[in-house]
N, C-alpha and C positions, 0 to 999 in steps of 0.2 A: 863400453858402459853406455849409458842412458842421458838422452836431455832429458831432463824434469823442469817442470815448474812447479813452485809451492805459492797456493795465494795465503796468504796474510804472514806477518813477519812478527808475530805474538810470541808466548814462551814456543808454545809447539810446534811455530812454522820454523823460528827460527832455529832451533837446534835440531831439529830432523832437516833442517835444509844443510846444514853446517855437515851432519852428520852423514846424509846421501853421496855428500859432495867429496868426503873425507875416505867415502868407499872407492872415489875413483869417477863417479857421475858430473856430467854435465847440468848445473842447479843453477836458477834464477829463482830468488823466492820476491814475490811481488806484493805491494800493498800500496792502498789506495790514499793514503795520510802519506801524504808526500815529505812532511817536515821526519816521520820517523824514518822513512827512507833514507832519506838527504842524513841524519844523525849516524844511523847505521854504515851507509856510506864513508864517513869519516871515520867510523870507528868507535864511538860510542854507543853501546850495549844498552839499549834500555829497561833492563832488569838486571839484578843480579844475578850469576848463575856461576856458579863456579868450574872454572877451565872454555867457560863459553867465550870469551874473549879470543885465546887464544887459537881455539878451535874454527872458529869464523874468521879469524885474520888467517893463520896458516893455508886455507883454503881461497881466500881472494888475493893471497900471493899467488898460487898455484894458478891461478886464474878455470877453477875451476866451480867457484862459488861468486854470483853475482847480485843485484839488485836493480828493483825498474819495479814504475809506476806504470807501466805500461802493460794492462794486464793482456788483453787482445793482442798482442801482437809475441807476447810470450808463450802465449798457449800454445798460439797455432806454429812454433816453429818446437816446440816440447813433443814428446813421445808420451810421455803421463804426470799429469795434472792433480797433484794433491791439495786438499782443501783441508786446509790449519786454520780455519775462523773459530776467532768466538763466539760461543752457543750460549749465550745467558741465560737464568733461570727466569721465564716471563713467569705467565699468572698462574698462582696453583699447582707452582712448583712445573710447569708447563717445560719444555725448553724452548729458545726464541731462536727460529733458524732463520731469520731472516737472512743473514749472513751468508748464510749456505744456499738460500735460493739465490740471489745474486750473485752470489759463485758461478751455481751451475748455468746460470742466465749468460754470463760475459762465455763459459765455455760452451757454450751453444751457440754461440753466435758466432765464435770463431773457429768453428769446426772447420776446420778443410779438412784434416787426413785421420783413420784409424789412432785414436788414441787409448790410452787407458786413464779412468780418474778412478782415485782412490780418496776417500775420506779418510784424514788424520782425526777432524774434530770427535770431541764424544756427542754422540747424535743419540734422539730417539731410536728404538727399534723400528726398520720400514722405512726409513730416511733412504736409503738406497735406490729403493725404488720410486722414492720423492725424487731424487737427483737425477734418474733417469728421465723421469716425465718433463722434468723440467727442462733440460738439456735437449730431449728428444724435441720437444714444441716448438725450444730455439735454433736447434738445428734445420730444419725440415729436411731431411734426409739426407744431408749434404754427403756424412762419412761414416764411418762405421766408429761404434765405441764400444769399452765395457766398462760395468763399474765394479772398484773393490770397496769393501772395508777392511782398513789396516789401522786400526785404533793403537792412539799412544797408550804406552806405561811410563811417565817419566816421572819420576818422584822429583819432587823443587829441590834443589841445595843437592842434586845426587843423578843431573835429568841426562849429562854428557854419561858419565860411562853407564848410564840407562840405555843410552840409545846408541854408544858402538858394543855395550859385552850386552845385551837383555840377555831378562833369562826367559823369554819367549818370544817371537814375533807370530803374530796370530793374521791370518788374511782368506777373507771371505769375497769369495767368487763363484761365477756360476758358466765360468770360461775358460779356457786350458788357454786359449790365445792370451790371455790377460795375463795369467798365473806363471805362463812360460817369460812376460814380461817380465813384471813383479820378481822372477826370482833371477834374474839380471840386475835388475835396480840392489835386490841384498845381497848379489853374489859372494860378498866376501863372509856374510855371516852363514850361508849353506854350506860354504867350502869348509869352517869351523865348526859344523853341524852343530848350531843354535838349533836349539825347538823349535819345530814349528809346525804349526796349528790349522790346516788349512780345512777349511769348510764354507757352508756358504754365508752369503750376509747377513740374514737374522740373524745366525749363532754367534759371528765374532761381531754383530751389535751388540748384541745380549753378553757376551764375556766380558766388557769393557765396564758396563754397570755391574755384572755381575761380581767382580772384582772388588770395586771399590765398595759398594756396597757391602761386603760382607766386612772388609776392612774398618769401615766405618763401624757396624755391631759390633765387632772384636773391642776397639775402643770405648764403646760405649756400656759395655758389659765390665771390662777392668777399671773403669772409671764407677761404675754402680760395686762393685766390689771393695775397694779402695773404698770409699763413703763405709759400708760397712764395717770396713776392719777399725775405724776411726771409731763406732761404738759398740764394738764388743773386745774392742784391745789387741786385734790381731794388728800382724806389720805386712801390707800388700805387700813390700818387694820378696821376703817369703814366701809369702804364697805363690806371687806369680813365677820365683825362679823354682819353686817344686813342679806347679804346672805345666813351665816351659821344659822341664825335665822327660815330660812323655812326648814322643814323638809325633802323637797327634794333633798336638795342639801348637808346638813349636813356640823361640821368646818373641818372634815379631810382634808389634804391636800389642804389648804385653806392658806397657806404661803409662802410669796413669796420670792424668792431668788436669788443666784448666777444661777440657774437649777441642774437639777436632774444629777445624776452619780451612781456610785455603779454598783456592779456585774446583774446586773437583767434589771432596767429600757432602758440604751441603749441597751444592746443585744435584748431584749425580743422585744422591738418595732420594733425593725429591722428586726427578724427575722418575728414575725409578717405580715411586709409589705412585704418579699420577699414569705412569703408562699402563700399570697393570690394573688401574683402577677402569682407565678405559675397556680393558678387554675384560674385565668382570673378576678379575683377579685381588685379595685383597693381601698385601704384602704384611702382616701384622708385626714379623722382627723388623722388621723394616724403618716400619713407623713406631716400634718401640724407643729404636736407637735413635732416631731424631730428637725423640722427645728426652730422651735421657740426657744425650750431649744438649740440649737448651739449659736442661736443670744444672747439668753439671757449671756450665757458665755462670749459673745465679749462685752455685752453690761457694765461687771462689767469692764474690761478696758478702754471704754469711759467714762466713769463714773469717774473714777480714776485719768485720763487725764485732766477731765474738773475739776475734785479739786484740781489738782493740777497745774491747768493754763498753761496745755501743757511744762509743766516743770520738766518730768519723767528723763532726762537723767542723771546718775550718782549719784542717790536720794539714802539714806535709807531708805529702806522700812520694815518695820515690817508686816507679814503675820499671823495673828491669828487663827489655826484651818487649817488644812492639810485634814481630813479625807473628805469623800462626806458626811458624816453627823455624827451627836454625838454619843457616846455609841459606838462606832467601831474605828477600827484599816487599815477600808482599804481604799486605795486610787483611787481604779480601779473607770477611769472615772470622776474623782473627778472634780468640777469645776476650783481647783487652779492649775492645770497642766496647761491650757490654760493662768494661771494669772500667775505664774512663767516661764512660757515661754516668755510672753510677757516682763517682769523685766529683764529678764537676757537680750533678746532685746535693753532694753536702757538701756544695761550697771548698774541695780540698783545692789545697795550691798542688798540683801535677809535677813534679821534676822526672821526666821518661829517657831512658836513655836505650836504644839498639842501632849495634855495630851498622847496619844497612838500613833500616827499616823508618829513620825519624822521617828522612824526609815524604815518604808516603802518609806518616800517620799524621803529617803535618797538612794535608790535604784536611783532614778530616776532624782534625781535631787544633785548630792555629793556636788554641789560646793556652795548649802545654808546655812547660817552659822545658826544650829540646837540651839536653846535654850532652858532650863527647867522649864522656867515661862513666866509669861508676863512681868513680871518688867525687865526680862534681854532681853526679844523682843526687848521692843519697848526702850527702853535706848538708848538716841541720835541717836533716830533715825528721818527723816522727816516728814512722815508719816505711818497711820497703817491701815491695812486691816482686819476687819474681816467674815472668811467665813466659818465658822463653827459654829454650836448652839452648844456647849456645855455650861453648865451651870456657869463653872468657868468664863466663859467671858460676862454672864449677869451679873453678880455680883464683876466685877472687879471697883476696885475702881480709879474711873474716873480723880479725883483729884490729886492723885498719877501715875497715867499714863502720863498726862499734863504736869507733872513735871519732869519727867524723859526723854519725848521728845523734841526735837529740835525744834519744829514746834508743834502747838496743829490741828494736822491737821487727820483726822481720815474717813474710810469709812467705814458703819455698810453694809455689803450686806448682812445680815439678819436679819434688823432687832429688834437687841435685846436687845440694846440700849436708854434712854430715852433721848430722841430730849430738851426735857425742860432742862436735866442735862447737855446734851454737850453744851447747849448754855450757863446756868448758868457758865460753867465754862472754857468758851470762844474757844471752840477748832470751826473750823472751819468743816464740815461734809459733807456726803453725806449718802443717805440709799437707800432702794427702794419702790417707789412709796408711798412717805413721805413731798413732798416736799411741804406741807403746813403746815407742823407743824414742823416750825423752833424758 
């Protein structure tokens, strides 16, 4: 198997470094913020991710998974060089690769021998060949290289067995030396013949947005649907389990909600529209679905308003579920920033309660009052929101919530709820695109 190095130890360094290493590879995954180092080192995980704990420990028992601040001096004793930085959304929906030129800067400078770099980050299309030029200038000729792009798929709350069962690994090359690497580093997933996708690096730049992207319209199509069935009295989950019935369409992402958020979905579409706007290209679904999932955000505050009879100001409000979605810890993007913005607006008093997620939303929002259940949420309070799937809050006991509120008054904006149970047991509601099954 393979030394590797992975620079940055973020969601995607860290569980494809966990993950390489789990194949059997020699991994140091490196980052420049010493103090997360030093945390990780001990053992503290700095995001949630479920079985990443375990998967990272098992592996630096084995001593086959390591950590260091030392990025130069890791490269040049690695065989291939992946690059896991965050790409943030700069201006105009831009992406900011700073990160990634200082990448390929520290691996240019310590070229000694033939290596291969591969990009994990989602990059513009053409970054490749940015990576190249950069690396080329700071090497001056010292060794020989090549580059891949091997873009992650990892879904938050689901990213471990994303990245030992995928159901494709895609890798764009314009090398057989590289390629003949690269399929050593995944030897155990060719030997299980996983998919795989190889072509060159525009294409699998271009599959990573092209992915998410469509992902994002899918949601934001069932989320403008849903709005619909709301006034003309159809019941979305109907319709969408008839739709998911044909095999073209399939049920993924076939639920409808507050809208999308998280690290990926907004940047990625964004960035998306601003690259093909450069090449004269005008992405029109594209930039439909943005602007739908914004509306769909504002649309859980009308919603909230009309249950509550325009009678928002000075309320308690209980907030169920903080994160952009279950199984995670992060908030980036999250649909409830927009809904806590709005509360703090009319003066509501906040009681927010998510299994993972207060202490991020607490970054962002200090002056919500954080609680460690539901029963201490929604506890006199007037009403309760919930916007997060996780599973503790399908199965929270409805009867006991009624009773501990001020008001039986409640908004499911996901969903997850049964419409026959809040009626039986009189609370007043809203969902989405439900409003025939009251």
């Amino acid at each position: 198997m393979k030394k590797i190095t992975i620079i940055g130890t973020g969601y995607v360094g860290l569980v494809s470094g966990a993950g390489l290493a789990d194949f059997g590879n020699e991994v140091v995954c490196v980052d420049i913020n010493k103090e997360k180092v030093s945390q990780i080192e001990d053992g503290i995980i700095p995001f949630y991710e479920p079985g990443l704990n375990e998967l990272v420990a098992r592996n630096v028992e084995t001593g086959r998974l390591s950590f260091s601040t030392n990025i130069g001096e890791s490269v040049q004793e690695s065989e291939a060089v992946f690059i896991a930085v965050w790409t943030p959304m700069g201006n105009d929906g831009e992406a900011d690769l700073s990160a990634v030129e200082d990448a390929g800067r520290v691996i240019g400078q310590n070229l000694t021998d033939y290596k291969v770099v591969a990009t994990k980050s989602t990059v513009p299309i053409g970054t490749g060949e940015f990576i190249r030029s950069i690396i080329r200038e700071n090497s001056k000729g010292r060794a020989e290289f090549d580059i891949i792009s091997n873009p992650e798929f990892l879904r938050e709350g689901a990213a471990v067995s994303d990245f030992m069962i995928p159901n494709r690994v895609v890798i764009g090359t314009d090398s057989e030396r590289a390629l003949a690497l690269i399929k050593e580093v995944y030897r155990p997933l060719f030997i299980n013949e996983t998919p795989m996708v190889i072509t060159n690096i525009q294409t699998a730049e271009t599959i990573k947005y092209a992915s998410n992207a469509f992902l994002a319209v899918k949601i934001s199509y069932v989320n403008e649907l849903a709005n619909l069935c709301d006034e003309n009295g159809a019941d979305i989950h109907t319709v969408t389990r008839a739709m998911a019935l044909d095999g073209r369409i399939s049920s993924k992402f076939l639920h409808p909600g507050p809208g999308y958020g998280g690290s990926c979905f907004p940047k990625d579409t964004k960035a998306l529209v601003h690259q093909a706007k450069e090449r004269g290209v005008n992405l029109e679904v594209v930039k439909a679905a943005i602007r739908a999932n914004e509306f769909q955000k504002s649309r859980v505050t009308e919603k909230l308003e009309r249950l509550m009879k325009n009678d928002l100001d000075n309320k308690t409000i209980a907030v169920l579920g903080l994160a952009f979605k279950a199984n995670t810890d992060d908030v980036r993007e999250s649909p409830v920033i927009p809904l806590l913005t709005f509360l703090a607006e009319k003066g509501c008093n906040v009681r927010a309660y998510d299994p993972k997620a207060n202490k991020n939303m607490a970054k962002l929002f200090p002056d919500v009052n954080y609680c460690s259940s539901i029963e201490e949420a929604v506890k006199g309070v007037d009403a309760a929101v919930v916007m997060t799937e996780w599973h503790e809050f399908r199965g929270m006991d409805l009867a006991r919530v009624g009773e501990l509120m001020n008001e039986k008054v409640l908004f499911d904006a996901r969903n997850l709820l049964s419409p026959n149970e809040l009626n039986r047991i009189g609370f007043r509601f809203e969902n989405i695109g439900r409003s025939s099954v009251r």
